[in-house]
N, C-alpha and C positions, 0 to 999 in steps of 0.2 A: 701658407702653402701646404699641402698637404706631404703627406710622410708614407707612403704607401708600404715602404718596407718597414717600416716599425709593426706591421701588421701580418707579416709574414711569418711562420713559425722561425724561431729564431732572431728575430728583429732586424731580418734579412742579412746577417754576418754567413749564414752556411749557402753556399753558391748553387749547391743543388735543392733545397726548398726555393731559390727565387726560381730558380730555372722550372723545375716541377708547379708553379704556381699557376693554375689555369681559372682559379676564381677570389675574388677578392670584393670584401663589404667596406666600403669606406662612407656609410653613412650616417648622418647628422655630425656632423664633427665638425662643424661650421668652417670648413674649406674656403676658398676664393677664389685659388689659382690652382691647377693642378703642375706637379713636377716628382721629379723621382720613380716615372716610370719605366724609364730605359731599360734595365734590368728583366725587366717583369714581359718578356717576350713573348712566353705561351700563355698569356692570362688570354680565356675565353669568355669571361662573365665578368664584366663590371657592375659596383653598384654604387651610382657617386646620390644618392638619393637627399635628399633633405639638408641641402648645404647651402651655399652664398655664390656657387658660380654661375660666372656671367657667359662664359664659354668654353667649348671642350677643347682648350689644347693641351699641347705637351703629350701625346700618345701617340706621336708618327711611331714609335718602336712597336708599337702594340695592333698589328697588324690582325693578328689571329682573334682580338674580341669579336662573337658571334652574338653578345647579347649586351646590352650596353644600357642601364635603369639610371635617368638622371631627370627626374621627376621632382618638383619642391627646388629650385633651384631659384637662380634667376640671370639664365638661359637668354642671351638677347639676338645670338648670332649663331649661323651655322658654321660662319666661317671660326678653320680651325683644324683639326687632325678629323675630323667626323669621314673625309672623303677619302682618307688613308684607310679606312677599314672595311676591306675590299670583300671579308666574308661575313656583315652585319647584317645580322637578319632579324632580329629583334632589338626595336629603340622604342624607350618610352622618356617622350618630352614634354609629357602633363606638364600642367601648374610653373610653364615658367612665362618670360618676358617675351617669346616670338612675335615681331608686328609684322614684318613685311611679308604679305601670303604669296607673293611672286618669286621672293626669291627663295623662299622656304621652300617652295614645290621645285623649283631647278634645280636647287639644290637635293633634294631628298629622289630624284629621276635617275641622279648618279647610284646613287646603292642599288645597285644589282640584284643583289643577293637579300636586299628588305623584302621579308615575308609579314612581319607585325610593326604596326607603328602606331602607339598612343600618344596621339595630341590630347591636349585639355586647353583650349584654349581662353581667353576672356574678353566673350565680345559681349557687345549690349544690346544689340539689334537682332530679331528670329533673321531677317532676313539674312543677315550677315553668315547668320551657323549655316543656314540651308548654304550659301554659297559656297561658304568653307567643304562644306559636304559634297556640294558636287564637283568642285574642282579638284577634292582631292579622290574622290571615285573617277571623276573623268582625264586625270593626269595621269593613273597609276593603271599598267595593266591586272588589276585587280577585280577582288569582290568585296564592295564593302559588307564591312560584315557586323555593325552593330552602332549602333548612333543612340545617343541620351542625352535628352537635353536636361538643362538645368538652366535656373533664371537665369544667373550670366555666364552660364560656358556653353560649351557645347564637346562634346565627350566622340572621341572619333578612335575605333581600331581597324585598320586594313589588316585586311591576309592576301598575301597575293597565291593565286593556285596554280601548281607547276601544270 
């Protein structure tokens, strides 16, 4: 499980460093499960990067992250606290487990406030990427705005323009 306040100045014992805390790196630290956020209120920048989880919970308290890096992972669901975080506007969910592209896109319709979102995902088919690509240009009131393929991924960032 992860330790989030171990990583706090103080090792989160001074109640005003958690409270002041608006970014936090918790990565490669080979994680599983996330917990022991509750505290951590005004965090705006997460970075759960290069770890073992399978899903974002345990962050309903963390309402305020606007930026949220969990890339390297293995990511299989969306369900989870991702839909509690009403002002997210940058998610990057490269390189993890995502399959079902139906419910990934119903799900990611709910974020509002998503202006950037990298997938990487791992398909094996061109055709596959082209679809991934246009359903998610043609789901998201957006502009896509940059596509790279590579033998088996396919590399996808939106920006949606106000």
């Amino acid at each position: 499980c992860s330790q989030p306040l171990q990583e706090v100045v103080g090792h989160g014992h001074n109640a005003k460093h958690v409270k002041d805390c608006t970014e936090l790196f918790l990565g490669g630290k080979g994680i599983e499960q996330l917990a022991g956020f509750e505290r951590l209120v005004n965090l705006e920048v997460l970075w759960l990067t290069d770890n073992k989880l399978s899903a974002l919970n345990h962050l309903d308290s963390n309402i305020r992250i606007k930026q949220l890096y969990a890339h390297n992972n293995a990511i299989c669901t969306l369900k989870g606290s991702l839909l509690n975080l009403k002002f997210l506007s940058q998610l990057d969910l490269s390189n993890n487990q995502l399959r079902d592209l139906q419910k990934l896109l119903k799900t990611l319709q709910k974020l509002h406030v998503l202006k950037e979102l990298n997938l990487q995902v791992g398909l094996r088919k061109a055709q596959m990427q082209y679809s991934l690509c246009f359903r998610l240009h043609s789901q998201f009131p957006a502009r896509l705005f940059a596509v790279s393929s590579q033998p088996a991924s396919v590399s996808n960032v939106l920006r949606r323009t106000s």
